[in-house]
C-alpha positions in Angstrom: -30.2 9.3 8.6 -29.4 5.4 8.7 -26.2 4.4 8.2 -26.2 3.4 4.6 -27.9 6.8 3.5 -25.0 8.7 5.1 -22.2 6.3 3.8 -24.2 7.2 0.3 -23.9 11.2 0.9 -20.5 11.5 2.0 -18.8 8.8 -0.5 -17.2 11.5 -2.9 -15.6 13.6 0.2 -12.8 11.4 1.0 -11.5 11.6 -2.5 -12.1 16.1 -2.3 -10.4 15.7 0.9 -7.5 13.9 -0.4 -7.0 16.3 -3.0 -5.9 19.3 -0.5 -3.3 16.9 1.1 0.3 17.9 -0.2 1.9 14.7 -1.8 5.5 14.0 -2.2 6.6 14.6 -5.8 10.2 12.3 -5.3 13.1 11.8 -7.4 13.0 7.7 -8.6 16.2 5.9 -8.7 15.7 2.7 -10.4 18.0 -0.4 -11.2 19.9 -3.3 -9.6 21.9 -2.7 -6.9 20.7 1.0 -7.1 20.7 1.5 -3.6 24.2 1.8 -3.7 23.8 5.5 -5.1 22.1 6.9 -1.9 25.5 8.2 -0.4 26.1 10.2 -3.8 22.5 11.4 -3.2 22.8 12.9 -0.1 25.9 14.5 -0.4 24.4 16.2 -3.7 21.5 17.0 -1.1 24.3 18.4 1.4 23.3 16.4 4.2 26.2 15.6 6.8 24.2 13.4 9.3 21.8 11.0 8.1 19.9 7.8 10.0 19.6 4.7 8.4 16.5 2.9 9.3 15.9 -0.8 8.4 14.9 -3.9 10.4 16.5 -6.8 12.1 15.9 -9.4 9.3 17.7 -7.2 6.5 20.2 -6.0 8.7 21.6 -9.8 9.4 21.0 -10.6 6.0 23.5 -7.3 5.2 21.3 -5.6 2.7 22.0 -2.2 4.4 25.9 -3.0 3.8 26.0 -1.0 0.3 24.2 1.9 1.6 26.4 2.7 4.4 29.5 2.4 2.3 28.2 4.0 0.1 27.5 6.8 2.4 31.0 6.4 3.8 32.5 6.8 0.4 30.4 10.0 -0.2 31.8 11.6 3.3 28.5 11.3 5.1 28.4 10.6 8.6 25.3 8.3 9.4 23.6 6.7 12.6 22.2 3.3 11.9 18.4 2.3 13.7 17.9 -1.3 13.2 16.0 -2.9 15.6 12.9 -2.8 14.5 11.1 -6.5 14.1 7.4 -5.8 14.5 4.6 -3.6 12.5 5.2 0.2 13.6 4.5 1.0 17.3 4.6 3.8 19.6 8.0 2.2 21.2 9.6 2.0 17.8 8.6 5.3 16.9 9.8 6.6 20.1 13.2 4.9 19.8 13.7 6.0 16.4 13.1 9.8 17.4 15.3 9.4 20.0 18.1 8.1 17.4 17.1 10.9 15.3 17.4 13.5 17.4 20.8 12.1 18.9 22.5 11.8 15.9 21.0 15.4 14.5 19.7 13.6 11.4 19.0 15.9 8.2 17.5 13.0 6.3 15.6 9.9 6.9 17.2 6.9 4.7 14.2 4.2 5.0 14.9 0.4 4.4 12.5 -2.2 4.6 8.8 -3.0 4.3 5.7 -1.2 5.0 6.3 -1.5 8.9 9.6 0.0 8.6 8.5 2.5 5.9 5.8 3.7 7.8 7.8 3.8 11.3 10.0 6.2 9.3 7.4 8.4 8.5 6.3 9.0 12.0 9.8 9.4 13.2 10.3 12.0 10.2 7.5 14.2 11.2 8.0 13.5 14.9 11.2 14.8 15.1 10.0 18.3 13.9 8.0 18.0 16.9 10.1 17.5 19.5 7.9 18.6 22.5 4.8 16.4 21.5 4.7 12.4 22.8 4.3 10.1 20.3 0.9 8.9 21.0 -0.3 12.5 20.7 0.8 12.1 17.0 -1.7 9.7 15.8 -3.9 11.8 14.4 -6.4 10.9 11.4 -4.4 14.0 10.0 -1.1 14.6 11.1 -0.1 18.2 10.4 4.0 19.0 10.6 4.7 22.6 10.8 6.7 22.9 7.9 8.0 20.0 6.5 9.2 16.4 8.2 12.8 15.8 7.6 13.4 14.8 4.1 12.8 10.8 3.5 14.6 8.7 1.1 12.4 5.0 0.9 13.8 1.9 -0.4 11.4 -0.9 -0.2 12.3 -4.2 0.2 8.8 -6.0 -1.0 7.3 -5.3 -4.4 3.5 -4.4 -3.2 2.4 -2.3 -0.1 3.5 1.1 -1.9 4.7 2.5 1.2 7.5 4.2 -0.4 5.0 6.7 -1.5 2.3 7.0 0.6 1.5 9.8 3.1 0.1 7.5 5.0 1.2 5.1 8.3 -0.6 2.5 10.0 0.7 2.6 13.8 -0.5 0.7 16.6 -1.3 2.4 19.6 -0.8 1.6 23.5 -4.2 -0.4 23.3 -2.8 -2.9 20.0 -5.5 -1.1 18.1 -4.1 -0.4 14.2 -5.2 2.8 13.3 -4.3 5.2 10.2 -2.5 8.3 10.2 -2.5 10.8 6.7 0.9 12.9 7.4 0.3 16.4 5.9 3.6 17.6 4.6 5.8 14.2 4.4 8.8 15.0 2.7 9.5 11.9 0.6 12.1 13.5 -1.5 13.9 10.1 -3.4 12.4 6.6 -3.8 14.8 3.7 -5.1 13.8 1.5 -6.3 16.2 -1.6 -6.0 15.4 -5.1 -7.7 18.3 -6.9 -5.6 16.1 -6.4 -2.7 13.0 -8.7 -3.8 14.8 -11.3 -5.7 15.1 -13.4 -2.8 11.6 -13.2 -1.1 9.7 -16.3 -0.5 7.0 -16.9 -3.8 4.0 -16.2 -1.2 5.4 -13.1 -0.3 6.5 -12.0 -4.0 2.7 -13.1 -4.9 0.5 -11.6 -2.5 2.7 -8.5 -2.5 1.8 -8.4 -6.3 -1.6 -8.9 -5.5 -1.8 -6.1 -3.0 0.2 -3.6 -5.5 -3.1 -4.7 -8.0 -5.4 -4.1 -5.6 -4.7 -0.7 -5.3 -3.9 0.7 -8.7 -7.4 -1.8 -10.0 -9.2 0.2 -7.2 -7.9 3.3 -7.9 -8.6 3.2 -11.6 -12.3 2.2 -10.7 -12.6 5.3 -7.8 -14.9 7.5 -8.0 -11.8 10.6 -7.5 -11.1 13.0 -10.2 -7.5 12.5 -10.9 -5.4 13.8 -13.8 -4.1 12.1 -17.1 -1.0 11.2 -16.1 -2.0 9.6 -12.3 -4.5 7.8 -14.8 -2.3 6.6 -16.6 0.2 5.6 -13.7 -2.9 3.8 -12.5 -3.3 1.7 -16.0 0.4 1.1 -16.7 0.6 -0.8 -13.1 -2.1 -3.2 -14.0 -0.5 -3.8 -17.3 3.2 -4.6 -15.1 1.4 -7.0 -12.7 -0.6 -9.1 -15.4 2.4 -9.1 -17.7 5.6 -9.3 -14.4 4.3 -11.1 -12.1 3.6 -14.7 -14.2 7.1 -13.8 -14.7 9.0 -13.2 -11.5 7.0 -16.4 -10.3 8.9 -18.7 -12.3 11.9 -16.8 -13.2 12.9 -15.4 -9.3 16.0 -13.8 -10.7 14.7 -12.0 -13.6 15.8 -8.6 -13.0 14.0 -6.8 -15.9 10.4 -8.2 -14.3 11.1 -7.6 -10.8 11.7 -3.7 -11.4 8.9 -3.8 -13.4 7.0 -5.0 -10.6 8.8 -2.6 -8.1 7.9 0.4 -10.5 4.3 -0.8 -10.8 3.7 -1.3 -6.5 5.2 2.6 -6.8 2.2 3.3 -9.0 0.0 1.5 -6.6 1.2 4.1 -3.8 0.8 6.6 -5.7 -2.7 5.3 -6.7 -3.3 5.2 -2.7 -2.5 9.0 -2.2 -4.5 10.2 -5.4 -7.3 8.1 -5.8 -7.5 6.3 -2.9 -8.6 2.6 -2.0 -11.9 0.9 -2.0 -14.1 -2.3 -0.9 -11.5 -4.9 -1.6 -9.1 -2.7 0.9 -12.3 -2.7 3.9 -12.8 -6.2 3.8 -9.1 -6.8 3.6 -8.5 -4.7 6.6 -11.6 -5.7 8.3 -10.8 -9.9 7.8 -7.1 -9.4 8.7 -7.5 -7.6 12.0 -9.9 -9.8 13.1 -8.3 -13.2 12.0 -5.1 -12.0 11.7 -3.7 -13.0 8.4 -1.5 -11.4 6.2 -2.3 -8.4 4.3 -1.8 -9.6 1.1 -3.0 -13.3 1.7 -6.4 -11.0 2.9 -6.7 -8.5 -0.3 -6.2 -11.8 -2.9 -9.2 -13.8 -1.0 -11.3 -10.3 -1.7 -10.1 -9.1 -4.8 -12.6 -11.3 -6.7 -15.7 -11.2 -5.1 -15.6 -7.5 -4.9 -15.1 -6.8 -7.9 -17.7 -9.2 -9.9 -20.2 -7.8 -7.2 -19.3 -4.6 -8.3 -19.4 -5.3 -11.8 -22.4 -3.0 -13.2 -20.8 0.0 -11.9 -17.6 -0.9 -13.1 -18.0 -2.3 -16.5 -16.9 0.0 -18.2 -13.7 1.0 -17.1 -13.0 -2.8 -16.1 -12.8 -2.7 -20.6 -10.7 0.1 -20.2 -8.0 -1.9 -18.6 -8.9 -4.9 -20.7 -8.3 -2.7 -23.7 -5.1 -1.4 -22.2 -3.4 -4.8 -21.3 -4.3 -5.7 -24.5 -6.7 -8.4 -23.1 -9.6 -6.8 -25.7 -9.6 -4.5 -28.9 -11.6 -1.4 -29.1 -13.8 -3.4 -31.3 -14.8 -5.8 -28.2 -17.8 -4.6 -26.8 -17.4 -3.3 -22.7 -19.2 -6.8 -20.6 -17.2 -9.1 -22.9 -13.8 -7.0 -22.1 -14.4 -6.6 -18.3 -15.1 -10.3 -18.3 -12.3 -10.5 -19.6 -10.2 -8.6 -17.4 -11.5 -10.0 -14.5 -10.4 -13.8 -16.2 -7.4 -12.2 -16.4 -7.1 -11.8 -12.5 -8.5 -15.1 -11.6 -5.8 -16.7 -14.0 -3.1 -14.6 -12.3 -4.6 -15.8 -8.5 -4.2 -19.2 -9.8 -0.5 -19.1 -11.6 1.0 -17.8 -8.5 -0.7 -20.8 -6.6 -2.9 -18.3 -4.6 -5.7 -19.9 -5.3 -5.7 -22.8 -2.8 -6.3 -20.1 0.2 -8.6 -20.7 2.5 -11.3 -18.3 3.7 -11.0 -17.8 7.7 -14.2 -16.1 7.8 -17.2 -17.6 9.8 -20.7 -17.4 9.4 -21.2 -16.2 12.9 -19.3 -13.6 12.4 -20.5 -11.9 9.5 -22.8 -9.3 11.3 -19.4 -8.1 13.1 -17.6 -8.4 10.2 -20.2 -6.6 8.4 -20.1 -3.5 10.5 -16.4 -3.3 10.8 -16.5 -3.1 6.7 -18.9 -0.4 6.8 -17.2 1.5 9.4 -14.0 1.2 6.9 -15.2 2.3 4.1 -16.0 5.8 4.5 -12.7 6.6 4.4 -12.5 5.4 0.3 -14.6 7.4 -2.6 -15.6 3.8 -4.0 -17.6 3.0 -7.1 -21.1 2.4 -5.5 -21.8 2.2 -1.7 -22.5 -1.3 -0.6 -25.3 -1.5 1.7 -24.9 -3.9 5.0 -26.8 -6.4 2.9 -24.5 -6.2 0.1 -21.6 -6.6 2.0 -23.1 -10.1 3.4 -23.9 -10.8 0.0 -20.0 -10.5 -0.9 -18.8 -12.6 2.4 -20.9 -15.1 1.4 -19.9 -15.7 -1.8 -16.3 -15.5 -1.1 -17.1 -18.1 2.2 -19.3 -20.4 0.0 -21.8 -20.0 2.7 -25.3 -18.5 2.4 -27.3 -17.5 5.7 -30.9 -16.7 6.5 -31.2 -12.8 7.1 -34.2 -11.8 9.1 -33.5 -8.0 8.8 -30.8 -5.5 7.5 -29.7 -3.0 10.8 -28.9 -0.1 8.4 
């Protein structure tokens, strides 16, 4: 069986799979300055020995300050882990174990970004596995006997949805990113804290927002069963980003828009665990590692062109969310309202100024590219499967490039 033919077959398993994967079911604390209830939390929770976890950037800056006090003034003793300045690797994971373990921690308290986010979720399950090295834990699936240690997130960026997600992207010994699922990740509270993003830079605060569309767009468009109400999670963060993030772009200290957009990068997590990514995420993942730009600077050059080329599978539930925004009535008919919708996204690219990006991708290395995209995407339950040829086809209109193909190697 070619490659295509088998990416064809197997394209619904990932999203089965998924499905007997227990997700967290957390407690959200929302609101300014809500961090500052965490103490209260965990003494509710009856934990006496806790690690804080946050990197070096928000440490100086003092944004842990108001948990620990507030953990002081609840009578919880705490060990604080801050020295993380890099995406999650076996060292950090190591060293926060070893923190972990020392301080007999009963609850992970999570600060940061993805990296941190997803260094905590390793250290969590790893420390219910004492006996096991850490580079024996990256597993595609992770299983922790039991339960890891109990997890409360606070993110820092409105957009990767780490705060929800079972799973981490570690690198190993080699610098090779790979992805772990963690089967049985106790995320038991996620805060949600708008203090925390008001002061990031407008490219960060943008192609965060972009990346927290990307995945609840591509999850709404997934070919995953998923219930009404992850559904409707799903819809309700597109309708945030269009409507928050024009917002928070010119009004940085708008509280009201940036939890929306905190609450709406939540649903994009959830969105991730549920119904999964797609194409825009595999040719993300596959530009970035190989040029090595930012995540969300790679999903907003992507977003686009994956999308229209995926069009005549997608129509109609790109009218859905039309409808839903309120972009189009019911009376609009379904090409007119995707249209539509996918205006709506191109405006957005272009009122937070992501539009002057510039593609890093070169011709001679779409056939490398091309497998690397392929090779990603069997782990999403996507719309349609995109042939080697189709995946050219996207490059090169998101390049501007066209190139002679002699022959397709599927």
């Amino acid at each position: 069986m070619d490659t295509y033919r088998f990416r064809k077959t197997i394209h619904r398993l990932p999203g089965k799979v998924i499905h007997h994967v227990p997700m967290p079911e957390p407690q959200v604390v929302e609101g300014h300055q809500s961090r500052a209830q965490i103490g209260e939390i965990c003494r509710q929770c009856g934990y006496k020995q806790v690690l804080l976890v946050t990197d070096q950037t928000l440490h100086k800056l003092g944004y842990d300050q108001a948990i620990m006090q507030s953990l002081d003034a609840a009578g919880v003793s705490y060990a604080l882990f801050a020295d993380i300045n890099s995406e999650p690797t076996i060292d950090w994971i190591d060293a926060g174990r070893e923190a972990a373990m020392a301080s007999h921690a009963e609850c992970v308290i999570a600060l940061g970004g993805g990296s941190v986010l997803d260094t905590c979720k390793m250290i969590a399950a790893g420390v219910q596995m004492p006996n096991i090295r850490t580079k024996a834990l990256l597993l595609k699936f992770l299983v922790v006997p039991g339960k890891s240690l109990p997890m409360i997130t606070v993110p820092s960026t409105a957009g990767t949805g780490a705060e929800m997600t079972v799973g981490a992207v570690v690198t190993n010994a080699r610098g090779t990113k790979g992805s772990t699922v963690i089967v049985g990740l106790d995320i038991t509270h996620v805060i949600l804290d708008s203090e925390l993003t008001i002061h990031a830079p407008q490219l960060v605060t943008a192609a965060c927002g972009m990346d927290a569309l990307s995945h609840v767009v591509e999850g709404t468009v997934g070919d995953v069963f998923v219930d009404v109400e992850d559904a409707y999670h799903s819809l309700e963060g597109v309708r945030l980003i269009l409507q928050h993030l024009p917002v928070v772009m010119r009004e940085p200290e708008n509280i009201e828009s940036r939890l929306a957009m905190c609450r709406a990068a939540m649903y994009g997590g959830n969105a991730i665990n549920k119904q999964l990514a797609g194409y825009v995420h595999a040719f993300a993942h596959s530009i970035g590692a190989m040029y090595h730009i930012p995540h969300g600077q790679a999903i907003t050059l992507m977003l686009l062109p994956v999308l229209r080329y995926q069009m005549k599978a997608c129509q109609r539930k790109y009218a859905i969310m039309a409808r839903y925004c309120g972009l189009a009535t019911e009376k609009t008919d379904s090409q007119e309202a995707a249209e539509l919708f996918l205006k709506a996204i191109a405006d957005l690219i272009t009122t937070c100024g992501l539009d002057k990006l510039e593609s890093p991708v070169k011709v001679e290395d779409y056939e490398g590219l091309t497998h690397l995209i392929a090779a990603d995407s069997i782990n999403y339950s996507s719309p349609m499967t995109f042939s080697n040829e189709d995946i050219r086809k996207v490059l090169e209109e998101m390049t501007g490039c066209r190139v002679q193909v002699t022959g397709d190697s599927e």
